[in-house]
MARTORTOR-201584 format. One record per residue: residue number from 1; y, x, z of N, C-alpha, C in turn. Coordinates in Angstrom, 2 decimals. Example, Ala and Ser with C-alpha at 12.3 -4.5 7.8 and 13.67 -1.06 7.14 Angstrom:
// MARTORTOR-201584
+-----+---------+---------+---------+---------+---------+---------+---------+---------+---------+
| num |    n.py |    n.px |    n.pz |   ca.py |   ca.px |   ca.pz |    c.py |    c.px |    c.pz |
+-----+---------+---------+---------+---------+---------+---------+---------+---------+---------+
|   1 |   -5.69 |   13.19 |    7.80 |   -4.50 |   12.30 |    7.80 |   -3.30 |   13.20 |    7.80 |
|   2 |   -2.25 |   12.85 |    7.08 |   -1.06 |   13.67 |    7.14 |    0.03 |   12.90 |    7.87 |
+-----+---------+---------+---------+---------+---------+---------+---------+---------+---------+
//
This chain:
// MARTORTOR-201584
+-----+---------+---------+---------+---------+---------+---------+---------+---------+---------+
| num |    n.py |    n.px |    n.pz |   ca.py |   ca.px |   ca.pz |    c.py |    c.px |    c.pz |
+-----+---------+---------+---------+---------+---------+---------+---------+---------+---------+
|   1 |  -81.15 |   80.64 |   87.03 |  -80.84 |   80.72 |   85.63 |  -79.48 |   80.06 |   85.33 |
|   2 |  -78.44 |   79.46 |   85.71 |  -77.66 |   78.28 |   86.00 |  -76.97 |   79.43 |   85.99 |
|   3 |  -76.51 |   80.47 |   87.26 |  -75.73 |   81.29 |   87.54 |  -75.83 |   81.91 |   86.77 |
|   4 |  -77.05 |   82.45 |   85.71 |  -76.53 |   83.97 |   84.71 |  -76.11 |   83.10 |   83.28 |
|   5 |  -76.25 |   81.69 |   83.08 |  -75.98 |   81.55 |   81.72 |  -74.59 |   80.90 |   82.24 |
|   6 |  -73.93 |   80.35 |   83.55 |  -72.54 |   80.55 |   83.56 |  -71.92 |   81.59 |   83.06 |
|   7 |  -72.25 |   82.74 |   84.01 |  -71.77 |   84.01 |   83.56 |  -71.62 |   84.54 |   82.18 |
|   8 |  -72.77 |   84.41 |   80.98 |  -72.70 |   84.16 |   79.70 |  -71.83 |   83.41 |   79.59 |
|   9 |  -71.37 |   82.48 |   79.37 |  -70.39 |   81.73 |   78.77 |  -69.30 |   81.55 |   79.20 |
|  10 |  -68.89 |   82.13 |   80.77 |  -67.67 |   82.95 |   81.47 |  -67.13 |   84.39 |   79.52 |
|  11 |  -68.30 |   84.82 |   80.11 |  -67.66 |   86.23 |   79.17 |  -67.96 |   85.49 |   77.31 |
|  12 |  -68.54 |   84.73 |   77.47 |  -68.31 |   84.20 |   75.90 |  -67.18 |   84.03 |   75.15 |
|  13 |  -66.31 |   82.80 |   76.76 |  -64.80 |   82.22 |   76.30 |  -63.93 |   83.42 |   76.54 |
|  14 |  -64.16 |   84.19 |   77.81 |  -63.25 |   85.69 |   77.56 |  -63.27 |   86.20 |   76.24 |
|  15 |  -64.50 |   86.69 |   76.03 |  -64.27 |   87.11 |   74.42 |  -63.68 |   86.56 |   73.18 |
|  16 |  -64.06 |   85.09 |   73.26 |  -63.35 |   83.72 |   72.18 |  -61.93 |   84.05 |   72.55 |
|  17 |  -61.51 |   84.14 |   74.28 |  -60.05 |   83.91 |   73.86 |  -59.00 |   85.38 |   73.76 |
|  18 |  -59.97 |   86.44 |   73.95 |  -59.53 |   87.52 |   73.79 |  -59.12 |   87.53 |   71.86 |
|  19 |  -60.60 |   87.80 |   71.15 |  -60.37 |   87.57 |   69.94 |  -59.27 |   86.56 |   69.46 |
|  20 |  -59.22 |   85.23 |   70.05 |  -57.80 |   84.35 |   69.28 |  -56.86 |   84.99 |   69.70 |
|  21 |  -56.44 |   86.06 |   70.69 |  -55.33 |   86.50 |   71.30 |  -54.84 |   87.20 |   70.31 |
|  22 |  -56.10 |   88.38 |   69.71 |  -56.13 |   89.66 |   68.85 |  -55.48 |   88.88 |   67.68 |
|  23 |  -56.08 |   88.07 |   66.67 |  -55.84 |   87.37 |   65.60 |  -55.01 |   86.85 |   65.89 |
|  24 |  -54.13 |   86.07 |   67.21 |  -53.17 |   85.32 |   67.08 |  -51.85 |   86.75 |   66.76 |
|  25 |  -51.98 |   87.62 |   67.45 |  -51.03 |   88.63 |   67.48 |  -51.07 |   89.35 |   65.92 |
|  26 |  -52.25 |   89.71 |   65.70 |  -52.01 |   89.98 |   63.81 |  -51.67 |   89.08 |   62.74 |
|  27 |  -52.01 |   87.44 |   63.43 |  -50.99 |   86.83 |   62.35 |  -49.64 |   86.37 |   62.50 |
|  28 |  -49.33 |   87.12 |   63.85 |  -47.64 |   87.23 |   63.90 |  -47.00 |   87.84 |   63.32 |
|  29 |  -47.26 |   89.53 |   63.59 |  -47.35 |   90.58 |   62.90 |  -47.15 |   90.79 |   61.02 |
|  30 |  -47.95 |   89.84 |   61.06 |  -48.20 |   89.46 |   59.07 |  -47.13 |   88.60 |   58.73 |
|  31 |  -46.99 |   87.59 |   59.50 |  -45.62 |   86.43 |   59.45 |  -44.60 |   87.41 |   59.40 |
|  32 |  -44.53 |   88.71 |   60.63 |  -43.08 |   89.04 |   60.64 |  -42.92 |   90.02 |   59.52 |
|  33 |  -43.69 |   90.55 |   59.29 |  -43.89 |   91.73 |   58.04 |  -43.31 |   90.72 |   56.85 |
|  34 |  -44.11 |   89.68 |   56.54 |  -43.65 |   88.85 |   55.27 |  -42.77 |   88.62 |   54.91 |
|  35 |  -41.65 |   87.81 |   56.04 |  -40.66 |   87.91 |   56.47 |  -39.90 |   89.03 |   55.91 |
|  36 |  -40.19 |   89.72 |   56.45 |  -39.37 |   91.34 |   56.18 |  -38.82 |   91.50 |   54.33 |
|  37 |  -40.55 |   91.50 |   53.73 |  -40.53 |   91.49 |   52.58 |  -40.00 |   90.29 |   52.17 |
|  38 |  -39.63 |   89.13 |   52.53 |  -39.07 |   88.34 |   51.49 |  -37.39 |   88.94 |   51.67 |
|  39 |  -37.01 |   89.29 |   52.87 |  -35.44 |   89.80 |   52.94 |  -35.28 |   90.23 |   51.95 |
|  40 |  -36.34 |   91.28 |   52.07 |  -35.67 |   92.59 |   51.28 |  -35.98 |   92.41 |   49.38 |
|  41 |  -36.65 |   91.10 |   49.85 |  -36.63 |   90.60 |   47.88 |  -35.29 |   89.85 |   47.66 |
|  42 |  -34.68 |   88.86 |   48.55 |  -33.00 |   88.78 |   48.33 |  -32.42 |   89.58 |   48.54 |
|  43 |  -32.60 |   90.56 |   48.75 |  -31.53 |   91.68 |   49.06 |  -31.69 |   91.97 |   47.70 |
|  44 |  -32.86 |   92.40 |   47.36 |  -33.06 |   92.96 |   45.18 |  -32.33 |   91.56 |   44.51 |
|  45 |  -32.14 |   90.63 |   44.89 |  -31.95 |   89.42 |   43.71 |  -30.59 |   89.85 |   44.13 |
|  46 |  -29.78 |   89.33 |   45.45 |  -28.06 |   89.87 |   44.94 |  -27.92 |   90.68 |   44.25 |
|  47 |  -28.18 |   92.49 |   44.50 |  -28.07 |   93.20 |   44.07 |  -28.68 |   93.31 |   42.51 |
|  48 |  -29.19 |   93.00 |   42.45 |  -29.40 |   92.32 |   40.77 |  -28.36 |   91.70 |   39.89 |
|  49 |  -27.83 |   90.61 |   41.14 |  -26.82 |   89.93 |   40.25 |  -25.42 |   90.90 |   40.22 |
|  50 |  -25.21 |   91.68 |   40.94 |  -24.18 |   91.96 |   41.22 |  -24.33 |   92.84 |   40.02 |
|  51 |  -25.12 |   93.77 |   39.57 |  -25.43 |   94.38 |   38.65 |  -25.40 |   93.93 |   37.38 |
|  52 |  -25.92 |   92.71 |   36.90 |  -25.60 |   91.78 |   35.84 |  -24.24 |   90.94 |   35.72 |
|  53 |  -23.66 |   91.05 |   36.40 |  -22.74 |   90.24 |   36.93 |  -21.47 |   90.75 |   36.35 |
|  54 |  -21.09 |   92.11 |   37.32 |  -19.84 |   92.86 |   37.16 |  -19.66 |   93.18 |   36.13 |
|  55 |  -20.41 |   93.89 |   35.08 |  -19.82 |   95.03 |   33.97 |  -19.76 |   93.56 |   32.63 |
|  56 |  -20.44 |   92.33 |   32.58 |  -20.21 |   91.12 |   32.27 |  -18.72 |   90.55 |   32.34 |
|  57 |  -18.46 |   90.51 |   33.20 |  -16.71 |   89.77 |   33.78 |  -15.60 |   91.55 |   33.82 |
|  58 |  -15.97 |   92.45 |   33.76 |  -15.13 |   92.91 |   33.53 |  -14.49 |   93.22 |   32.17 |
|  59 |  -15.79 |   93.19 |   31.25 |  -15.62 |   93.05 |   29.77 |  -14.85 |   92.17 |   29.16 |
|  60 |  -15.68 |   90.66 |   30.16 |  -15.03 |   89.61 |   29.76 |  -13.02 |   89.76 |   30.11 |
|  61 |  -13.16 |   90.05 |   31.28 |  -11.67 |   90.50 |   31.90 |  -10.94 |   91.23 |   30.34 |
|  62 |  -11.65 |   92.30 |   29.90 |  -10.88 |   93.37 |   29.17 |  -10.53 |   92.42 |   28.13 |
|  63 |  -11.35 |   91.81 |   27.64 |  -10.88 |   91.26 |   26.10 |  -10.12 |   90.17 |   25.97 |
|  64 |  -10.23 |   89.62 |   27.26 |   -9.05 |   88.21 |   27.24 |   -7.37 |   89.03 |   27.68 |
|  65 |   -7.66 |   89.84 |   28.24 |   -6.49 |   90.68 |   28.67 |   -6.45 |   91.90 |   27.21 |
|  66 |   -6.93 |   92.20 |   26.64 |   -6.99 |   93.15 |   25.20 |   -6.40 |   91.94 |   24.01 |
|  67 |   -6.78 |   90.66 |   24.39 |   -6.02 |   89.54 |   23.19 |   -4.60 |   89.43 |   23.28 |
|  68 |   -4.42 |   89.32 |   24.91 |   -2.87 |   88.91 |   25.09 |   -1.85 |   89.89 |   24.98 |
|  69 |   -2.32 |   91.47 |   25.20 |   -1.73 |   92.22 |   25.21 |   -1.40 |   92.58 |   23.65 |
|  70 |   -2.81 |   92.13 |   22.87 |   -2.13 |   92.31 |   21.43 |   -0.93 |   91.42 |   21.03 |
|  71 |   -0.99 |   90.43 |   21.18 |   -0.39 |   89.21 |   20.93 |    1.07 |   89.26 |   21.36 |
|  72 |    1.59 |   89.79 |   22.63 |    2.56 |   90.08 |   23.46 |    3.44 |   91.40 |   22.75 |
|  73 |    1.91 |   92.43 |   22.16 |    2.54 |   93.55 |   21.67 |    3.21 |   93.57 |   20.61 |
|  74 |    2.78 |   92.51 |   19.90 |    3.20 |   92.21 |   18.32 |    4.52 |   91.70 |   18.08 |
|  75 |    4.42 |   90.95 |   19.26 |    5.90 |   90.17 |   19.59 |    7.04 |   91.29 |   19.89 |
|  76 |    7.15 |   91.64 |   20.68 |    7.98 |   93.08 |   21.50 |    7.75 |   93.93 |   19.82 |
|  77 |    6.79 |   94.30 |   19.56 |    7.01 |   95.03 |   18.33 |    8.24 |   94.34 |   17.15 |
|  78 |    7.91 |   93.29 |   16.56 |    8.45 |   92.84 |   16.07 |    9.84 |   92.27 |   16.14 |
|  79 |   10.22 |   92.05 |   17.70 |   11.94 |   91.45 |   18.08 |   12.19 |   93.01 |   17.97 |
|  80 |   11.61 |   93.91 |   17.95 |   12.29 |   95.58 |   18.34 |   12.92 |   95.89 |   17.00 |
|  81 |   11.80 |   95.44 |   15.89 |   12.33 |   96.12 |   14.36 |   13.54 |   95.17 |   14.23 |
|  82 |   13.80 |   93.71 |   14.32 |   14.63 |   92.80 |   14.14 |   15.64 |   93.39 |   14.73 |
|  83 |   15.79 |   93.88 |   16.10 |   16.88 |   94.27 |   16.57 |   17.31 |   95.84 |   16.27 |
|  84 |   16.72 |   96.43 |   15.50 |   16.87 |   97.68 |   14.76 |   17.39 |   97.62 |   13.44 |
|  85 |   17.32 |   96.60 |   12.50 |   17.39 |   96.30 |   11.53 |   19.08 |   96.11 |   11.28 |
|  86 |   19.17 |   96.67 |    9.96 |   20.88 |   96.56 |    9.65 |   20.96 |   94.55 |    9.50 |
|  87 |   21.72 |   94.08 |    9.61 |   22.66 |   92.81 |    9.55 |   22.44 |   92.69 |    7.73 |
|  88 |   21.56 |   91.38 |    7.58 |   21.44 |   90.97 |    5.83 |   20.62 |   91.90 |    5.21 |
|  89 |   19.61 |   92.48 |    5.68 |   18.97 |   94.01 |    4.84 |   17.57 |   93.14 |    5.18 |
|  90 |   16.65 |   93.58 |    4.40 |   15.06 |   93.02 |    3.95 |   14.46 |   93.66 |    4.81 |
|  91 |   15.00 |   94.41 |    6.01 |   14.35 |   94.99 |    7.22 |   14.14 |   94.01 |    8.56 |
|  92 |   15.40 |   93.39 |    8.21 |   16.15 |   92.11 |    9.07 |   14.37 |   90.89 |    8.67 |
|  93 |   14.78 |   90.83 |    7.40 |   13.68 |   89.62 |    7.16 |   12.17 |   89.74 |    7.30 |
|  94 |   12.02 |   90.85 |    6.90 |   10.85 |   91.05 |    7.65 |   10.24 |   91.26 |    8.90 |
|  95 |   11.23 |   91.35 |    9.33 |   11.36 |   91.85 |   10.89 |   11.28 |   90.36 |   11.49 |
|  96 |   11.95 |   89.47 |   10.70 |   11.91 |   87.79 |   11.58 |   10.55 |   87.50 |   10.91 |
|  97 |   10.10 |   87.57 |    9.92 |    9.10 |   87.01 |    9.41 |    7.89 |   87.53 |   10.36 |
|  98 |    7.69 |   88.93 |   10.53 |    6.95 |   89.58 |   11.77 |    7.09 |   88.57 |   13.24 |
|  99 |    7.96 |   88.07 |   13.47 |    8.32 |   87.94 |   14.89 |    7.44 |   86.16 |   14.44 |
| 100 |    8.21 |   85.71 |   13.41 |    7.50 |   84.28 |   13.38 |    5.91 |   84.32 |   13.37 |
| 101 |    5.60 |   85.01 |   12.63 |    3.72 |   85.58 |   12.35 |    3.07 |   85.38 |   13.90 |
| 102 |    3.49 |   86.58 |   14.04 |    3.24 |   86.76 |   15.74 |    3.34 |   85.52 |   16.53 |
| 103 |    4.49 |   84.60 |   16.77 |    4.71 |   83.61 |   17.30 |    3.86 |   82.58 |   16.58 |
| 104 |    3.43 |   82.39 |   15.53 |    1.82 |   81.76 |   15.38 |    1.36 |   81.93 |   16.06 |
| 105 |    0.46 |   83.52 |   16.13 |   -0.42 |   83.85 |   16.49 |   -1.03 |   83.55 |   17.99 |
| 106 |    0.31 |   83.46 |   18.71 |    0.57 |   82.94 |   19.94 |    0.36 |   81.67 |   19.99 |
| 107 |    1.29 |   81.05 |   19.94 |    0.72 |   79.24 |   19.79 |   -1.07 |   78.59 |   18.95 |
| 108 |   -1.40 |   79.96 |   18.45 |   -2.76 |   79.68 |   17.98 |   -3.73 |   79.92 |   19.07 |
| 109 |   -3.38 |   80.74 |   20.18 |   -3.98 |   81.42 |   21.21 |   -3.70 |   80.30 |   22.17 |
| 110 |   -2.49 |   79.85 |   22.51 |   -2.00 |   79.10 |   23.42 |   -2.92 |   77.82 |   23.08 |
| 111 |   -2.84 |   76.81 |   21.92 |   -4.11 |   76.15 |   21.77 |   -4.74 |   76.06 |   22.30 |
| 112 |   -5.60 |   77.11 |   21.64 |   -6.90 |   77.36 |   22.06 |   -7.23 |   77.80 |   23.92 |
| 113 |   -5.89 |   78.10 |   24.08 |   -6.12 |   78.54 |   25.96 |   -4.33 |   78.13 |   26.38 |
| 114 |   -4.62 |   76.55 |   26.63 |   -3.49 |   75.86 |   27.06 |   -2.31 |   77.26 |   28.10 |
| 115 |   -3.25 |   78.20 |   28.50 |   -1.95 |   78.86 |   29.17 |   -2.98 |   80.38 |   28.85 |
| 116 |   -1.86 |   81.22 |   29.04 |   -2.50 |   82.93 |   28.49 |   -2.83 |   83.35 |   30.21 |
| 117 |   -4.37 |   83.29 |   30.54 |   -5.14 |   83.34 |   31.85 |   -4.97 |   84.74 |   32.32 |
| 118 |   -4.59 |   85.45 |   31.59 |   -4.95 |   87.66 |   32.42 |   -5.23 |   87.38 |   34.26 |
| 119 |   -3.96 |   86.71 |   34.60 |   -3.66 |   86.87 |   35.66 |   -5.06 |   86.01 |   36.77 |
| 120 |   -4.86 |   84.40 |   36.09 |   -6.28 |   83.78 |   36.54 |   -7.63 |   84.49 |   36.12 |
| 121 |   -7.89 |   85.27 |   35.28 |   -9.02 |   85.74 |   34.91 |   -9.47 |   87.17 |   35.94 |
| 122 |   -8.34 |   87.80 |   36.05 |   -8.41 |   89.09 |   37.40 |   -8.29 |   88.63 |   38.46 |
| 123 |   -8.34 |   87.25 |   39.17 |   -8.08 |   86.50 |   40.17 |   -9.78 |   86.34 |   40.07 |
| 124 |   -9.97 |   85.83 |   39.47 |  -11.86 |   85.10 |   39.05 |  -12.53 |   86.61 |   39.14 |
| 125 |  -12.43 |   87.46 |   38.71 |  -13.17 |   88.80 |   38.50 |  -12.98 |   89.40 |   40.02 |
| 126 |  -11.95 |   88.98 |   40.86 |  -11.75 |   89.58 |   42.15 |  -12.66 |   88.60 |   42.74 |
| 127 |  -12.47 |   87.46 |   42.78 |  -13.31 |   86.41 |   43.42 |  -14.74 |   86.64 |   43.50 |
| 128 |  -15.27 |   87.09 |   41.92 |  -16.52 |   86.88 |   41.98 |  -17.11 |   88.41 |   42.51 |
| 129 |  -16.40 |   89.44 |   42.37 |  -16.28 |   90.60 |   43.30 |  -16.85 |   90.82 |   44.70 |
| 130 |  -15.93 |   90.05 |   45.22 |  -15.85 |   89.30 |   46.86 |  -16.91 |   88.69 |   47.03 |
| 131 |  -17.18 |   88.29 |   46.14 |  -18.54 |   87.01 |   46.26 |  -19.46 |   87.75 |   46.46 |
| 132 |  -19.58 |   88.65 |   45.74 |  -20.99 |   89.61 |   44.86 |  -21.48 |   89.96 |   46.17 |
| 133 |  -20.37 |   91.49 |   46.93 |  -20.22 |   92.08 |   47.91 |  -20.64 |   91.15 |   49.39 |
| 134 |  -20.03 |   89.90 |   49.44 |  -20.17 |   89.02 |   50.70 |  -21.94 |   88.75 |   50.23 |
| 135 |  -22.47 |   88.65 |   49.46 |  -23.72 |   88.18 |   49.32 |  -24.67 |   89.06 |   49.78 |
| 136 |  -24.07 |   90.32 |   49.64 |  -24.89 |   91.45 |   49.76 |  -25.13 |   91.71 |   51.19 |
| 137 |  -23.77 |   91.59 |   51.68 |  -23.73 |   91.71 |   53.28 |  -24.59 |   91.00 |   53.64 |
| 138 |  -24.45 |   89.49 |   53.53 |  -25.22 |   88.26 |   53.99 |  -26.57 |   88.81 |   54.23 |
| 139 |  -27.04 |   89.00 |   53.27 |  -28.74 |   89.21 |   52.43 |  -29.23 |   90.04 |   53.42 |
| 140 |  -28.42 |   91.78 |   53.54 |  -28.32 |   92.94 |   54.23 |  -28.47 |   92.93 |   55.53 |
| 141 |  -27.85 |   91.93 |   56.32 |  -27.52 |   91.46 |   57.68 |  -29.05 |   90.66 |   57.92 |
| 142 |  -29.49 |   89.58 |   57.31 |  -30.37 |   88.71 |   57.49 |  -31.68 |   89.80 |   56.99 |
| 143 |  -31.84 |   90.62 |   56.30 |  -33.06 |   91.83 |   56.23 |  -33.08 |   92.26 |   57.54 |
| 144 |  -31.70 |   93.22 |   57.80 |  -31.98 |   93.99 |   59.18 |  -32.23 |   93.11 |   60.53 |
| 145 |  -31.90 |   91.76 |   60.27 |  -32.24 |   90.99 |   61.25 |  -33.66 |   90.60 |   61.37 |
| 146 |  -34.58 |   90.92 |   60.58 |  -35.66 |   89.82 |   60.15 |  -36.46 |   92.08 |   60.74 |
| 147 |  -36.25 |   92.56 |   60.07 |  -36.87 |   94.34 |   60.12 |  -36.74 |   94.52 |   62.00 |
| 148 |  -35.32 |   94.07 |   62.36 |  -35.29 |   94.44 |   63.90 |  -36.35 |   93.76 |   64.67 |
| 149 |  -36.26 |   92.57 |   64.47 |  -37.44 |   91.38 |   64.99 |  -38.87 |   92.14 |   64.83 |
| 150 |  -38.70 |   92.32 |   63.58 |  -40.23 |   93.17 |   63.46 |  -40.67 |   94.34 |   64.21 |
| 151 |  -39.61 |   95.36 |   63.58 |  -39.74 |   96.67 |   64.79 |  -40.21 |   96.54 |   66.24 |
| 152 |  -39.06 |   95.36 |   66.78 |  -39.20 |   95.32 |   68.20 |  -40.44 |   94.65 |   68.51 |
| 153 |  -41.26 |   93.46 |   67.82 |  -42.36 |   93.36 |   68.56 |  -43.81 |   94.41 |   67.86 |
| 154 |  -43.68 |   95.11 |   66.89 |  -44.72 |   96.09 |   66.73 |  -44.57 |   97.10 |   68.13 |
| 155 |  -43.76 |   97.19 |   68.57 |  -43.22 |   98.78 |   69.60 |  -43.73 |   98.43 |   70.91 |
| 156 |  -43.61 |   96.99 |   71.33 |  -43.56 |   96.61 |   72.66 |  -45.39 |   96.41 |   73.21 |
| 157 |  -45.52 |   96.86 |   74.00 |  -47.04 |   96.55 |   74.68 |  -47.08 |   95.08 |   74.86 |
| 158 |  -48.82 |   94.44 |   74.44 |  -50.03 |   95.64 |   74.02 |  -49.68 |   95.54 |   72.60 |
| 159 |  -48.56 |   95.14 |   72.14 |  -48.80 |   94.66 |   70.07 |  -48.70 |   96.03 |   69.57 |
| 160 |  -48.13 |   97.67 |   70.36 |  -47.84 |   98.36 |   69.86 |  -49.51 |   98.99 |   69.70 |
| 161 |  -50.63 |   98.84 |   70.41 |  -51.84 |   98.99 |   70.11 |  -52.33 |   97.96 |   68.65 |
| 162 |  -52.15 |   96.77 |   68.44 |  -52.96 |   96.06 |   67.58 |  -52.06 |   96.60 |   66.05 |
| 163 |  -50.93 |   97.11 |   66.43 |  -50.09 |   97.63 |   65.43 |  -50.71 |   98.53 |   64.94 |
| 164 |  -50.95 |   99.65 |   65.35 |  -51.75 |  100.87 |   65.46 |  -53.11 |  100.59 |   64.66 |
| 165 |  -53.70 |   99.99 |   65.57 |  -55.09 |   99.53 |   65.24 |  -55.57 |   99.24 |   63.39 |
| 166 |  -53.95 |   97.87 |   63.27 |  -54.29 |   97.12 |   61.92 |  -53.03 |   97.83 |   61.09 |
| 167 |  -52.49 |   98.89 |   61.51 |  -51.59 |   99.77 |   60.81 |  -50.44 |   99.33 |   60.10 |
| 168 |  -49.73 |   98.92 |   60.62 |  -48.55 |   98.39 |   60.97 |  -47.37 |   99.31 |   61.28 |
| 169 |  -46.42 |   99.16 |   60.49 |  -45.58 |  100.59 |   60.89 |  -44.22 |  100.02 |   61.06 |
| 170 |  -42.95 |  100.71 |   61.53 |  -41.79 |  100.30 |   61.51 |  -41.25 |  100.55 |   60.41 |
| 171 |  -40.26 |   98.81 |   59.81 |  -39.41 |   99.13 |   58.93 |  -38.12 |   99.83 |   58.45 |
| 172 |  -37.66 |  100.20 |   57.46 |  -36.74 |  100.65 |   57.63 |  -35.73 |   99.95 |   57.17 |
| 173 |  -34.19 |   99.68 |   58.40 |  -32.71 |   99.16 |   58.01 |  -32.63 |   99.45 |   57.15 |
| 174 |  -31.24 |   98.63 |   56.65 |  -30.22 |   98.57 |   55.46 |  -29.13 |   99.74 |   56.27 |
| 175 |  -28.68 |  100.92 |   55.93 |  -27.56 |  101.85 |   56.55 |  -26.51 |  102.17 |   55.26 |
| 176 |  -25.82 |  101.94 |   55.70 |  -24.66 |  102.20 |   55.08 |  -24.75 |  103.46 |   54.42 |
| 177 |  -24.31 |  103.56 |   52.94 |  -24.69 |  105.14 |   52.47 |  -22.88 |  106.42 |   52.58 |
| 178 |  -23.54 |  107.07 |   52.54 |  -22.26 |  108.27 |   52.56 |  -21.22 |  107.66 |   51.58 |
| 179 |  -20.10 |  107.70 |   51.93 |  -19.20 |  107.33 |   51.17 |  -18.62 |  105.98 |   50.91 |
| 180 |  -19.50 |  104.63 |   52.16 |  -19.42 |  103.43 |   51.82 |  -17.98 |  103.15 |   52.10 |
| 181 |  -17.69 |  103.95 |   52.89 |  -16.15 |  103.37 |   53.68 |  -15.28 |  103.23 |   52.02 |
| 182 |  -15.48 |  104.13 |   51.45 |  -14.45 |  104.23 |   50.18 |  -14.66 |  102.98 |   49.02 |
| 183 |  -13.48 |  102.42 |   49.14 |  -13.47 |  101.38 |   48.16 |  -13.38 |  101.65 |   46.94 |
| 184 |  -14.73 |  100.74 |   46.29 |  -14.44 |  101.20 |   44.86 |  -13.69 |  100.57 |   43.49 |
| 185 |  -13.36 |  101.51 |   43.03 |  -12.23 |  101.11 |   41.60 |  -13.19 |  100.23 |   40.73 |
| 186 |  -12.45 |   98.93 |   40.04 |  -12.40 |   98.95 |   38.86 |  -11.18 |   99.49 |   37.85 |
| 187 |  -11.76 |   99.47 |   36.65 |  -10.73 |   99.79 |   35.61 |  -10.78 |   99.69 |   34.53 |
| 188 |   -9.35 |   99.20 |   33.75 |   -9.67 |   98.55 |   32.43 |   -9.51 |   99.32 |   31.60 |
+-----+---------+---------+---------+---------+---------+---------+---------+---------+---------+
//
């Protein structure tokens, strides 16, 4: 009796450690899947921001660059009539009175924005551009890294059976879409 209830409990722990084998391999499987899905939830949050982000700062871009250009225009408008204007004629004076107005208007701006930014502000809108895009990569790179990991141990024997089994499928990369090579425009 000694010899058959060894044997029982020979094939007991086979089975115990078969089963922790099975379960240890499906909660890899689940780890790497999870994994997967959290990538591909930063991949939605950049791309989110980048979406909230851009058409935000380019607006912002337009109207700080739509102020100065008024401001600049008024000026150039106004030295133009002055320098059109006959010598002592009420075309003359209004024409300086225009140019002084304007030159308020400027030093009221200047104030308020110690220096007229267009140039720093399309510098910041490129920056945060760059940023947007580098985040995306980042995110993109660290998905397909986290999806490859996965793929490759669902595929490989025996996990490509417990795959099967607990239905488990391969993910799909981040691929570049038709047309990525082409850089895209903004415009004001």
């Amino acid at each position: 009796m000694k010899k058959g209830m060894l044997i029982f409990l020979v094939i007991v722990a086979v089975l115990v450690m078969l089963v922790l084998y099975v379960v240890g391999k499906y909660n890899t499987m689940v780890l790497k899947e999870e994994d997967v899905f959290n990538k591909q939830a930063q991949v939605e949050v950049v791309l989110q921001r980048r979406f909230d982000l851009i058409p935000n700062l380019v607006e912002s871009v337009k109207g700080i660059m739509q102020q100065e250009q008024e401001v600049f225009g008024n000026i150039a408008d106004a030295r133009e009539r002055y320098a059109q204007a006959a010598s002592g004629t009420q075309g003359k004076v209004e024409a300086a009175n225009q140019v002084e107005s304007a030159l308020g208007r400027l030093l009221v701006v200047m104030e308020a924005y110690p220096e007229l930014k267009s140039d720093q502000t399309v510098i910041n809108l490129m920056d945060e551009l760059a940023g947007s895009e580098n985040r995306i990569a980042v995110e993109r790179k660290r998905y397909n890294d986290a999806v490859t990991e996965f793929n490759k141990f669902i595929r490989v024997l025996p996990n490509n059976i417990f795959a099967n089994i607990f239905g488990f499928e391969d993910k799909i990369l981040f691929e570049s879409t038709e047309g990525a090579e082409i850089v895209p425009e903004v415009s004001f």
